[in-house]
PyMOL commands that place a pseudoatom at each C-alpha (Angstrom):
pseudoatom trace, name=CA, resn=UNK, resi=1, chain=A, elem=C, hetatm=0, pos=[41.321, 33.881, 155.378]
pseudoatom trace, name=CA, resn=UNK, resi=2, chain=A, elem=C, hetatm=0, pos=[45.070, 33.194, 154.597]
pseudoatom trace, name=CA, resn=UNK, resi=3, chain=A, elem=C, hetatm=0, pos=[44.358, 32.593, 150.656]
pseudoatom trace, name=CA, resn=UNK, resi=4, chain=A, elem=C, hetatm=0, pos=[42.673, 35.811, 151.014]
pseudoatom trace, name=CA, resn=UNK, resi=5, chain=A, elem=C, hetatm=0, pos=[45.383, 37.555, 152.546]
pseudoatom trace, name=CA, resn=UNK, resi=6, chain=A, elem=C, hetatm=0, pos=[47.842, 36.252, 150.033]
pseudoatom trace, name=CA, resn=UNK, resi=7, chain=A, elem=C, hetatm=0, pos=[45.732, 37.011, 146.962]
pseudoatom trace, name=CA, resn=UNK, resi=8, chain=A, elem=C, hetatm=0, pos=[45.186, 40.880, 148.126]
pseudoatom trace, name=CA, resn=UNK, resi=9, chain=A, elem=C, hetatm=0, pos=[49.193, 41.117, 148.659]
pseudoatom trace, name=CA, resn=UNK, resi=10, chain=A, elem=C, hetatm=0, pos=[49.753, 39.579, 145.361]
pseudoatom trace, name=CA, resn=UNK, resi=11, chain=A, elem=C, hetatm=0, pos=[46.728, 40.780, 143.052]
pseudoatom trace, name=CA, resn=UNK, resi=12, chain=A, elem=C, hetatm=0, pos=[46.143, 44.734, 144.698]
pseudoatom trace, name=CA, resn=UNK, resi=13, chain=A, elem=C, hetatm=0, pos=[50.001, 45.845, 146.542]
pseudoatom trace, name=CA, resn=UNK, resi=14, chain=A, elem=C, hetatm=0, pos=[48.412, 49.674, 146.904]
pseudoatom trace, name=CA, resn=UNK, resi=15, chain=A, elem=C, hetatm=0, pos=[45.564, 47.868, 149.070]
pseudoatom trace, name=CA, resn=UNK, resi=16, chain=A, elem=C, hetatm=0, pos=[47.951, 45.481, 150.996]
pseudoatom trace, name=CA, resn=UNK, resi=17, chain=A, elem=C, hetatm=0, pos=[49.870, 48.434, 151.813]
pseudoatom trace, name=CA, resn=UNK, resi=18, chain=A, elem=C, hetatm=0, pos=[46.888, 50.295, 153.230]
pseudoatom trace, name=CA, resn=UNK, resi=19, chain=A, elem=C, hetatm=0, pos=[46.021, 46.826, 155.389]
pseudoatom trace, name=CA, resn=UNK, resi=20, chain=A, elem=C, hetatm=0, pos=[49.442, 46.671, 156.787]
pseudoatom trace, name=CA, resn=UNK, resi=21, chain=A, elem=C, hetatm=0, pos=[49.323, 50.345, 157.964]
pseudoatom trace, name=CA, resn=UNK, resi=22, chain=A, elem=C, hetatm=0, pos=[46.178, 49.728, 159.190]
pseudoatom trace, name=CA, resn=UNK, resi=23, chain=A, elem=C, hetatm=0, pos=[47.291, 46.564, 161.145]
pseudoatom trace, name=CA, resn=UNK, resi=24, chain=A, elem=C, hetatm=0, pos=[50.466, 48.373, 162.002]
pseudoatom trace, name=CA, resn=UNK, resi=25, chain=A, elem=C, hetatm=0, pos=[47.739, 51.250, 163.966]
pseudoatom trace, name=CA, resn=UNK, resi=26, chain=A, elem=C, hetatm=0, pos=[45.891, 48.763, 165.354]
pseudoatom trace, name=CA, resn=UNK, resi=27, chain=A, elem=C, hetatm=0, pos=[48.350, 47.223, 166.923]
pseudoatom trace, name=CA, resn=UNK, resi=28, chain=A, elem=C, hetatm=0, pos=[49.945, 49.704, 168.221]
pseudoatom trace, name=CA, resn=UNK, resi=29, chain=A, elem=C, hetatm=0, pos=[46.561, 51.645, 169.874]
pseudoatom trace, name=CA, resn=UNK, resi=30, chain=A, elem=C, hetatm=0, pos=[45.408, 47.879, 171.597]
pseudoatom trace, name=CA, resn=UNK, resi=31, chain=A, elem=C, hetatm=0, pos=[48.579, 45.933, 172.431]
pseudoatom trace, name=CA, resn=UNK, resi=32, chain=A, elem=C, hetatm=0, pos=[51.773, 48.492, 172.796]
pseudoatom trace, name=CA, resn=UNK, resi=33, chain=A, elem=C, hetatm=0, pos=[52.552, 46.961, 176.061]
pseudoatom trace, name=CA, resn=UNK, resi=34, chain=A, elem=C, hetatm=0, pos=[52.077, 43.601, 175.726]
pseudoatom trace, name=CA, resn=UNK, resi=35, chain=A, elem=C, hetatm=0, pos=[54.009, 43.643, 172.650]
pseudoatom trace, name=CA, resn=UNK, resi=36, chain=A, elem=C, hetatm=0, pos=[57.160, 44.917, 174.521]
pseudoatom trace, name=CA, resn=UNK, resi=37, chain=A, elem=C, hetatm=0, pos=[56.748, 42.422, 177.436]
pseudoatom trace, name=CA, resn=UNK, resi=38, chain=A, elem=C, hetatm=0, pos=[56.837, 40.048, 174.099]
pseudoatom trace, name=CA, resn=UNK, resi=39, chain=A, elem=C, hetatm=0, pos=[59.840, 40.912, 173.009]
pseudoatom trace, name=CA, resn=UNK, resi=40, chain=A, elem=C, hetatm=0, pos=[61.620, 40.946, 176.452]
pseudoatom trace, name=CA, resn=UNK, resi=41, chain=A, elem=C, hetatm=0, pos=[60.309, 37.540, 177.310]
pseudoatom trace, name=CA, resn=UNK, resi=42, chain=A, elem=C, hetatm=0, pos=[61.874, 36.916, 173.964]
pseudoatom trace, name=CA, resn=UNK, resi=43, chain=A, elem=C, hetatm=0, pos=[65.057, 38.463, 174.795]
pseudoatom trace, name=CA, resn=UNK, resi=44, chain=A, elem=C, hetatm=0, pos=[65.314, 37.093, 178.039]
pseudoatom trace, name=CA, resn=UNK, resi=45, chain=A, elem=C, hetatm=0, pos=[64.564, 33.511, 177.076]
pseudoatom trace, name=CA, resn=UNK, resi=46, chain=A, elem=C, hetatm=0, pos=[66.987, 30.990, 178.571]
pseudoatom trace, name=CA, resn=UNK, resi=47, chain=A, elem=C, hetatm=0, pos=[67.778, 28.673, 175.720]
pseudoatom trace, name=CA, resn=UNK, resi=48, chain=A, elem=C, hetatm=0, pos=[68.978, 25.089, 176.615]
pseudoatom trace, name=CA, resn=UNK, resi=49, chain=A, elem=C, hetatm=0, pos=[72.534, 25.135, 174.490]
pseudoatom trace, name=CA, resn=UNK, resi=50, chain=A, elem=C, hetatm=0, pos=[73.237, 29.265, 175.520]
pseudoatom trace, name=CA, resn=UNK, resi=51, chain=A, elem=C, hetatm=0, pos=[72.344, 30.727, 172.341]
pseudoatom trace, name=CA, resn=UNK, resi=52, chain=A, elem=C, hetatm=0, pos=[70.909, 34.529, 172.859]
pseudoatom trace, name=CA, resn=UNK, resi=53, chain=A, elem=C, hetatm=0, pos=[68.278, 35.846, 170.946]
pseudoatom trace, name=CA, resn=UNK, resi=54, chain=A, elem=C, hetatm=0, pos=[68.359, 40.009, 169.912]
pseudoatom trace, name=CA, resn=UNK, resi=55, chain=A, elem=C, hetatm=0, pos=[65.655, 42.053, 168.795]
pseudoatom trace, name=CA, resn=UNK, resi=56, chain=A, elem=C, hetatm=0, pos=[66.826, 43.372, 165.314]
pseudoatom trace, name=CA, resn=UNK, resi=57, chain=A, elem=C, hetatm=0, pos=[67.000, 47.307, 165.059]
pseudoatom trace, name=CA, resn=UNK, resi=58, chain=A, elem=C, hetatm=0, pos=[68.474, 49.135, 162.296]
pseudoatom trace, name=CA, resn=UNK, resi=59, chain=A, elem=C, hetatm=0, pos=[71.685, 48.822, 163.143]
pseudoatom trace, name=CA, resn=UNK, resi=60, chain=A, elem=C, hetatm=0, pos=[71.214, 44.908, 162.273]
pseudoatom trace, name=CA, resn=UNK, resi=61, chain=A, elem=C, hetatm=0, pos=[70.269, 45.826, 158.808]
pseudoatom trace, name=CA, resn=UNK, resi=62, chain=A, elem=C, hetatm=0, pos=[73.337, 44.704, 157.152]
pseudoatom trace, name=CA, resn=UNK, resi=63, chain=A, elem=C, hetatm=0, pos=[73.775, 41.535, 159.359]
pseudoatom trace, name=CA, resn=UNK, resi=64, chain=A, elem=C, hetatm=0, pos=[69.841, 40.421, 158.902]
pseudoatom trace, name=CA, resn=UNK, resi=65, chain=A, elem=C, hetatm=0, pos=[70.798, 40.913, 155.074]
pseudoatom trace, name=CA, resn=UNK, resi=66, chain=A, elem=C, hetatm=0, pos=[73.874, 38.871, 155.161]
pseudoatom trace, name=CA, resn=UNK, resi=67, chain=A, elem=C, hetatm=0, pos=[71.943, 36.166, 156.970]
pseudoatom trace, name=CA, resn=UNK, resi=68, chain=A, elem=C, hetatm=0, pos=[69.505, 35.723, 154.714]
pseudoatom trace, name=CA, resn=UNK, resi=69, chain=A, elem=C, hetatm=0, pos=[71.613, 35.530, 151.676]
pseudoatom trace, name=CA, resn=UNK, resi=70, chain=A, elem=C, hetatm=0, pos=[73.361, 32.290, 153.420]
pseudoatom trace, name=CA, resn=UNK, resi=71, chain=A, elem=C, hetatm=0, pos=[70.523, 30.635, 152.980]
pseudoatom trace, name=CA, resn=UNK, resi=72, chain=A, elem=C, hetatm=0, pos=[71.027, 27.703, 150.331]
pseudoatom trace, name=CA, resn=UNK, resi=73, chain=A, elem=C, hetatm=0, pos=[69.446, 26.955, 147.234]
pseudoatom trace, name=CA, resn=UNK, resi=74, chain=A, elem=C, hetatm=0, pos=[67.883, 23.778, 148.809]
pseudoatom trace, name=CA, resn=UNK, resi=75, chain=A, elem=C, hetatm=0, pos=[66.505, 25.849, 151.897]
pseudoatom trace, name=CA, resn=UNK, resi=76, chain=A, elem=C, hetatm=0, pos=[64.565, 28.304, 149.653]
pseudoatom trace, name=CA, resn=UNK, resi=77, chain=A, elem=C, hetatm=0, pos=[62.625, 26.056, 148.869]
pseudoatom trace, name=CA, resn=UNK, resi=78, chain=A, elem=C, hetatm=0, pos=[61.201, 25.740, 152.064]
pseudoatom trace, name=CA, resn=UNK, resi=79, chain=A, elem=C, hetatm=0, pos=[61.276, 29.151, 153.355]
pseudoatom trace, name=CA, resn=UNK, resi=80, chain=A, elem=C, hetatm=0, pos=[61.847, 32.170, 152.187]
pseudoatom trace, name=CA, resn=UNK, resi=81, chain=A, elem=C, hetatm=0, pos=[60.215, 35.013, 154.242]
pseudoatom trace, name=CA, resn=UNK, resi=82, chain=A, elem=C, hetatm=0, pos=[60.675, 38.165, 152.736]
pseudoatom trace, name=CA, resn=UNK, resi=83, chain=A, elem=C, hetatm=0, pos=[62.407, 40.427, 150.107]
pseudoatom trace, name=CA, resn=UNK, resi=84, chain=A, elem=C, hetatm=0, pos=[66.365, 39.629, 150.028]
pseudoatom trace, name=CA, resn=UNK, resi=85, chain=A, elem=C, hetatm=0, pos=[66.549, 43.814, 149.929]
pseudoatom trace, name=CA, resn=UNK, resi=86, chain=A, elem=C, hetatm=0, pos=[67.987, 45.802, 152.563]
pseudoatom trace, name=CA, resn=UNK, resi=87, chain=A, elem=C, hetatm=0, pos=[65.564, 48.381, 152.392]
pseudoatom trace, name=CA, resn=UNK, resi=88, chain=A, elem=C, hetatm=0, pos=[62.637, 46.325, 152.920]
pseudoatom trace, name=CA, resn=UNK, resi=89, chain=A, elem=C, hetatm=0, pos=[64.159, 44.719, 155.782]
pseudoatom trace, name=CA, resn=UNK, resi=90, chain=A, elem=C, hetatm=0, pos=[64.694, 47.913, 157.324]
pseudoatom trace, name=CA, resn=UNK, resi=91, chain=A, elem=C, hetatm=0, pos=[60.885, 48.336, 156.392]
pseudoatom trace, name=CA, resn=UNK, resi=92, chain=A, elem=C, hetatm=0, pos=[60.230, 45.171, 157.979]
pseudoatom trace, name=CA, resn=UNK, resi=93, chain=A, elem=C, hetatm=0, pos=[61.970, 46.036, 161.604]
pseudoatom trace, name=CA, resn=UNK, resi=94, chain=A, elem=C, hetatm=0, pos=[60.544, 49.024, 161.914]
pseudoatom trace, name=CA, resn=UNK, resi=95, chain=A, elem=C, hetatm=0, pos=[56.927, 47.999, 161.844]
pseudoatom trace, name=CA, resn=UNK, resi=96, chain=A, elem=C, hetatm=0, pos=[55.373, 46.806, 164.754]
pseudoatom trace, name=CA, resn=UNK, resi=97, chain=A, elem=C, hetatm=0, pos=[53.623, 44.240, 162.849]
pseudoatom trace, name=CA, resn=UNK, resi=98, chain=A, elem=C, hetatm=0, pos=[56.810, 41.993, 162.349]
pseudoatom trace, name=CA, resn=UNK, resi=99, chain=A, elem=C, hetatm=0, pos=[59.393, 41.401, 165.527]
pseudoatom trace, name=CA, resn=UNK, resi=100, chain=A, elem=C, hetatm=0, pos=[62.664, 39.907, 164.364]
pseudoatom trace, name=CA, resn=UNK, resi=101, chain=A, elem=C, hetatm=0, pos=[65.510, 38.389, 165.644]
pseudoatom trace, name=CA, resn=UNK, resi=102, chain=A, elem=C, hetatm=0, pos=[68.709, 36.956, 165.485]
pseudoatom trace, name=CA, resn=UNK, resi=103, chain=A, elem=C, hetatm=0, pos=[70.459, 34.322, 167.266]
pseudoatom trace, name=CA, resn=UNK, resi=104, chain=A, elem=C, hetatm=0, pos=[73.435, 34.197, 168.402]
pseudoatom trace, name=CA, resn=UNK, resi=105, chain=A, elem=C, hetatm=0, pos=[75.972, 31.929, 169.562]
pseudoatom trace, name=CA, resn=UNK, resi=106, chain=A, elem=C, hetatm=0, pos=[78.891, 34.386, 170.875]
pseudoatom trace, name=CA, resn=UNK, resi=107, chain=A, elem=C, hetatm=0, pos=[79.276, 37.003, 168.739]
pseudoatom trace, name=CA, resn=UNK, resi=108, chain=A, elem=C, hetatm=0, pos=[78.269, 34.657, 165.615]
pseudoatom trace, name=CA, resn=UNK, resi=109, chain=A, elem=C, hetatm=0, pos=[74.674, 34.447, 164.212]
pseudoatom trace, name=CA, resn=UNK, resi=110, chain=A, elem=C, hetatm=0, pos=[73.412, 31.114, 164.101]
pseudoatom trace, name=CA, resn=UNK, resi=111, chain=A, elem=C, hetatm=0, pos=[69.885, 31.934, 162.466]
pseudoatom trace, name=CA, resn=UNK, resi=112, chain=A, elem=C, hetatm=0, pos=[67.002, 34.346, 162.790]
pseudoatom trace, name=CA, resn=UNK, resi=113, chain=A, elem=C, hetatm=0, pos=[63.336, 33.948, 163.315]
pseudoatom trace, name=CA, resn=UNK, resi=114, chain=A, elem=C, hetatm=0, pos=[60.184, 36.438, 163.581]
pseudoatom trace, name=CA, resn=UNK, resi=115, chain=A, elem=C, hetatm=0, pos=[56.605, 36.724, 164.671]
pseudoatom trace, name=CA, resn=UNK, resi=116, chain=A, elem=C, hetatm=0, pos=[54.671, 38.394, 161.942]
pseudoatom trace, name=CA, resn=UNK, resi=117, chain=A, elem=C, hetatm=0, pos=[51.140, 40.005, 163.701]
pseudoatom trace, name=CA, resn=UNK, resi=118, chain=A, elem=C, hetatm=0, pos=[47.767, 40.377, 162.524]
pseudoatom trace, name=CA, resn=UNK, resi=119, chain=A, elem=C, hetatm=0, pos=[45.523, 42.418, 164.374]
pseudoatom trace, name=CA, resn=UNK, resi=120, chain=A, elem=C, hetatm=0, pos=[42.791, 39.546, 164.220]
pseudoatom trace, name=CA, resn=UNK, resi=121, chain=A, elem=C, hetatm=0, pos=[45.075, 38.516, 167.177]
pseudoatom trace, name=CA, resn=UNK, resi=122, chain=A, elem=C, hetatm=0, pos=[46.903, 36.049, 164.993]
pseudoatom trace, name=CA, resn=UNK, resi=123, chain=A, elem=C, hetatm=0, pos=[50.575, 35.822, 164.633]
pseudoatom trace, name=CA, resn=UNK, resi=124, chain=A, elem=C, hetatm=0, pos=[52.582, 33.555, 162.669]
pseudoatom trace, name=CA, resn=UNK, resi=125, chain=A, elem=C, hetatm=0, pos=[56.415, 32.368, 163.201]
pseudoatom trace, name=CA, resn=UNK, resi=126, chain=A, elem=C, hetatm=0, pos=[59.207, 32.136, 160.572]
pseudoatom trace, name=CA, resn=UNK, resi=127, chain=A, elem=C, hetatm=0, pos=[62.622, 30.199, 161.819]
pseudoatom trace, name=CA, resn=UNK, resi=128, chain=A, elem=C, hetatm=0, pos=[65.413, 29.482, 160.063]
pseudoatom trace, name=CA, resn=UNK, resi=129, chain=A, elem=C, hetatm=0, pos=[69.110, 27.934, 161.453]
pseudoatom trace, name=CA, resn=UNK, resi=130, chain=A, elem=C, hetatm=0, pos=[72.338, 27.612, 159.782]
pseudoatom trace, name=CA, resn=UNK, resi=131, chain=A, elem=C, hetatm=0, pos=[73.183, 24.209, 158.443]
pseudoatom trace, name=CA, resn=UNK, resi=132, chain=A, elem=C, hetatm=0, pos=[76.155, 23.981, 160.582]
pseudoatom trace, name=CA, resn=UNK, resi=133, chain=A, elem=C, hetatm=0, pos=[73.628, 24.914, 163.897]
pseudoatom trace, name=CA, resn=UNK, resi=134, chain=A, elem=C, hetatm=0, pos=[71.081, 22.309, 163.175]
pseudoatom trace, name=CA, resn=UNK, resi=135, chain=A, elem=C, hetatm=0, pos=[70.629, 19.811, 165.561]
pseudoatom trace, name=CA, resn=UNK, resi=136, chain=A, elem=C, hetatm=0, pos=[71.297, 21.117, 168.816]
pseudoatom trace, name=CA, resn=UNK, resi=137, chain=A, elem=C, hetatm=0, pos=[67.395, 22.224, 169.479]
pseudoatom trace, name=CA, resn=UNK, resi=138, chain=A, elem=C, hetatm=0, pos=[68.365, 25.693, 168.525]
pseudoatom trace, name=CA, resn=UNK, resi=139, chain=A, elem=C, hetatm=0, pos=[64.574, 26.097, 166.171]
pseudoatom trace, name=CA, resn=UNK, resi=140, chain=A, elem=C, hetatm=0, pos=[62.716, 24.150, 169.181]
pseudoatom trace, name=CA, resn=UNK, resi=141, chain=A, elem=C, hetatm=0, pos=[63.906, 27.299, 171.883]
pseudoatom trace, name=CA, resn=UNK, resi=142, chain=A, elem=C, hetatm=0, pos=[63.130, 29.758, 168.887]
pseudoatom trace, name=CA, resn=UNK, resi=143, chain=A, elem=C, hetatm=0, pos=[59.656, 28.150, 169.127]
pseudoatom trace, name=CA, resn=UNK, resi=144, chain=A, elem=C, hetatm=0, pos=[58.958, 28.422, 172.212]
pseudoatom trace, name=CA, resn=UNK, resi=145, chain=A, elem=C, hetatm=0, pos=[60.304, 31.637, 173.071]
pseudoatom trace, name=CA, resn=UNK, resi=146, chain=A, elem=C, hetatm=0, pos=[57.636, 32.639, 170.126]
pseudoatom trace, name=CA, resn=UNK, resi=147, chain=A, elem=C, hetatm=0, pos=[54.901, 30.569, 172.396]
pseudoatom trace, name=CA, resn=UNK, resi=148, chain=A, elem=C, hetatm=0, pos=[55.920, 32.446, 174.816]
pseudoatom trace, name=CA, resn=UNK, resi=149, chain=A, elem=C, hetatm=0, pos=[55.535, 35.491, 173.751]
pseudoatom trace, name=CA, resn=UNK, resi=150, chain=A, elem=C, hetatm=0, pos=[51.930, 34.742, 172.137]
pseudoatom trace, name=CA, resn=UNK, resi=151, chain=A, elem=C, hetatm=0, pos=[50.727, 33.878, 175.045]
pseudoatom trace, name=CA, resn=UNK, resi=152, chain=A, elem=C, hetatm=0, pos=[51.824, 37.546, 176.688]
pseudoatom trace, name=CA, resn=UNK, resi=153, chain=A, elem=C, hetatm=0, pos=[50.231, 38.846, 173.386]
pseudoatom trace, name=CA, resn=UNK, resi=154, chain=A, elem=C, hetatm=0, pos=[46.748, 36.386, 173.780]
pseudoatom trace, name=CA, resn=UNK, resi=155, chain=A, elem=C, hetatm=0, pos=[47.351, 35.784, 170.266]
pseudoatom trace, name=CA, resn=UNK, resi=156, chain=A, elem=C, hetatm=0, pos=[47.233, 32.363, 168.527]
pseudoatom trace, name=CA, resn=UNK, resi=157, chain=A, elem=C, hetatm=0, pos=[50.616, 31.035, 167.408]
pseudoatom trace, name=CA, resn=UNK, resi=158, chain=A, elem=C, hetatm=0, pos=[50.259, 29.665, 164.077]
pseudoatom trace, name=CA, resn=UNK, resi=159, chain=A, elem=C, hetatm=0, pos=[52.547, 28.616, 160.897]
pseudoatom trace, name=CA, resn=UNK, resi=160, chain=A, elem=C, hetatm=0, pos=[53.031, 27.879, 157.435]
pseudoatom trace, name=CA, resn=UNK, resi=161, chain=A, elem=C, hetatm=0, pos=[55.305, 24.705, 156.431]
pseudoatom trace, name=CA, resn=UNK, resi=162, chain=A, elem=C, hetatm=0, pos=[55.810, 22.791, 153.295]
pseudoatom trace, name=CA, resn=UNK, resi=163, chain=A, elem=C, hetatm=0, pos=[54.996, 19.097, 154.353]
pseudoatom trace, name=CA, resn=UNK, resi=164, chain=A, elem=C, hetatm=0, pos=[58.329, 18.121, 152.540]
pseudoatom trace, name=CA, resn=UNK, resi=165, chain=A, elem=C, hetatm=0, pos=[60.576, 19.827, 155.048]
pseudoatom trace, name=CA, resn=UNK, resi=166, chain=A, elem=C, hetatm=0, pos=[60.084, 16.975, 157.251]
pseudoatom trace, name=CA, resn=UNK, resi=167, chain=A, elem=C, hetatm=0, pos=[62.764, 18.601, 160.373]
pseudoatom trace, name=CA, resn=UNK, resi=168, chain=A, elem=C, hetatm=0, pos=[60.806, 21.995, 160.421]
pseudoatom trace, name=CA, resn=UNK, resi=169, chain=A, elem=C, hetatm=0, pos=[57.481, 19.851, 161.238]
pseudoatom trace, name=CA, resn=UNK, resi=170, chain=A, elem=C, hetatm=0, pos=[59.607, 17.899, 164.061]
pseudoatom trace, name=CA, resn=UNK, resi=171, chain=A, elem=C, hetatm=0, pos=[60.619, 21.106, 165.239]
pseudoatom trace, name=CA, resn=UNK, resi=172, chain=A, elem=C, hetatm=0, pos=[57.274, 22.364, 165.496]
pseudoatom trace, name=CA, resn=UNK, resi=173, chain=A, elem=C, hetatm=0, pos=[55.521, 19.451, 166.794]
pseudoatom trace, name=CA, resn=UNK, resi=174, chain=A, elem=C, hetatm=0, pos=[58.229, 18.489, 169.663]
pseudoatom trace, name=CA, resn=UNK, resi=175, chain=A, elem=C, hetatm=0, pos=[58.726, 22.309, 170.781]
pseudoatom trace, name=CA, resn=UNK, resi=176, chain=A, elem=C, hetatm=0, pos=[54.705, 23.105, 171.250]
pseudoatom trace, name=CA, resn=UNK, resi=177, chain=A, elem=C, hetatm=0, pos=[51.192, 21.808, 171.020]
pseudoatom trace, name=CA, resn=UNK, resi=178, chain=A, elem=C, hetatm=0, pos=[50.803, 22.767, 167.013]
pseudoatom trace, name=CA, resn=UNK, resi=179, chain=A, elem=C, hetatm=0, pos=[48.255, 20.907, 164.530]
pseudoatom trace, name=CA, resn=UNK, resi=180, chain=A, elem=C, hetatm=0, pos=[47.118, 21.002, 161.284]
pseudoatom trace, name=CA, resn=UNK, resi=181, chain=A, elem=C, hetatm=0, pos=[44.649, 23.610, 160.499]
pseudoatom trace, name=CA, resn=UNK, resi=182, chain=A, elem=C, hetatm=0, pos=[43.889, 23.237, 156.663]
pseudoatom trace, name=CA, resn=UNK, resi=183, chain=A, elem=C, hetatm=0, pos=[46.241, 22.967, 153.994]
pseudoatom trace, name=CA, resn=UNK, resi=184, chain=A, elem=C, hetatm=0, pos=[46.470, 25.258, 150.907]
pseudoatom trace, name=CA, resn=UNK, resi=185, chain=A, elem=C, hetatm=0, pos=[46.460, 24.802, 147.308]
pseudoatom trace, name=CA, resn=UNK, resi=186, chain=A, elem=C, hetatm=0, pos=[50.556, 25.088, 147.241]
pseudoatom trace, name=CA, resn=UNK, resi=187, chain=A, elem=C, hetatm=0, pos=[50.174, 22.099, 149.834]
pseudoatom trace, name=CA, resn=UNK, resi=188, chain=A, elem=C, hetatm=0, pos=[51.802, 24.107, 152.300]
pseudoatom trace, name=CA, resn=UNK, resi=189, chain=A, elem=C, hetatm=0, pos=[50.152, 23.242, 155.948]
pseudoatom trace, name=CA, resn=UNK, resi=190, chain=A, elem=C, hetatm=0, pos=[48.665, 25.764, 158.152]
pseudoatom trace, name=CA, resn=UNK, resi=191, chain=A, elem=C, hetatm=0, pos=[50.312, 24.442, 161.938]
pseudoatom trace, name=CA, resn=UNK, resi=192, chain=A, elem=C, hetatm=0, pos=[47.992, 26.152, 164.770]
pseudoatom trace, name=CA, resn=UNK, resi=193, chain=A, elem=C, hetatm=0, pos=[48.875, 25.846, 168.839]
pseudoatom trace, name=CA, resn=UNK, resi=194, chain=A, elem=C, hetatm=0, pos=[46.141, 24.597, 170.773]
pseudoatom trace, name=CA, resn=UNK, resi=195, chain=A, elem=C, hetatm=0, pos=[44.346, 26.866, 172.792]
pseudoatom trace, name=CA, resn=UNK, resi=196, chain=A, elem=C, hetatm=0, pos=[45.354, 26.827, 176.891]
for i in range(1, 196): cmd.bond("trace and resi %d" % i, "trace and resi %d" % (i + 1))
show_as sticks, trace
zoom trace
């Protein structure tokens, strides 16, 4: 299903579109509000090192931007979510089919991470924390605030990682019940939470 998926949005764009306002509808009409008792038990999630996690809204635009361009070279290679375009992020926020956030540590961003949903009552996480944040269990809380919020959803957490980036798998593995659901021809692997 997730080759498919990737081969419409690469091969036919004018039908992925369609899909994702589709999915966007969907969404919406079946799960309005369990998707904003998501993103409060997001918002409200009591990390273990104080870091706060904020719901981007348009007004984050420029900061979700600037966030994403600090990614490094070396990190790209691992994970690279979506267009580096401000107008596609503000695309991406206002959707219903993506929540993103930030975190923050004070008033400074230490990294941002987002629960992309399928109506198929699938969602998949994205996480990424600044070099000088790692360590400190900061992509473990972003986890499992995303866990958390799946389960007020009743969707299935899953994930896409490149077996190389050996301290996103840790982070996965120690901060919920994931496994290994198939791996695809890039040699990415699909990570899955277990059912409750």
């Amino acid at each position: 299903m997730i080759r498919l998926l990737k081969s419409i949005k690469l091969r036919y764009p004018q039908i992925w579109h369609v899909i994702e306002i589709l999915n966007g509808l969907i969404i919406s009409l079946l799960w309005n509000d369990k998707y904003w008792r998501s993103v409060d038990a997001i918002t409200s999630y009591e990390t273990s090192n104080g870091i706060t996690f904020k719901k981007c809204k348009s007004k984050d635009v420029s900061t979700l931007y600037s966030t994403l361009k600090a990614i490094s070279e070396d990190d790209k290679r691992y994970f690279m979510p979506f267009d580096f375009n401000e107008k596609s992020l503000r695309n991406i926020i206002s959707t219903v089919t993506y929540q993103v956030y930030l975190a923050y540590e004070g008033e400074s961003v230490c990294g941002f991470f987002f629960l992309r949903l399928f109506f198929n009552k699938k969602c998949f996480l994205g996480f990424w924390v600044m070099s000088n944040h790692r360590g400190r269990g900061i992509g473990k809380d972003m986890i499992r605030a995303m866990e958390k919020a799946s389960d007020i959803l009743g969707f299935s957490l899953m994930s896409t990682v490149n077996p190389d980036n050996t301290a996103s798998l840790r982070a996965h593995f120690s901060a919920a019940p994931f496994y290994i659901v198939e791996t695809l021809p890039n040699g990415d692997v699909v990570l899955r939470v277990k059912d409750k």
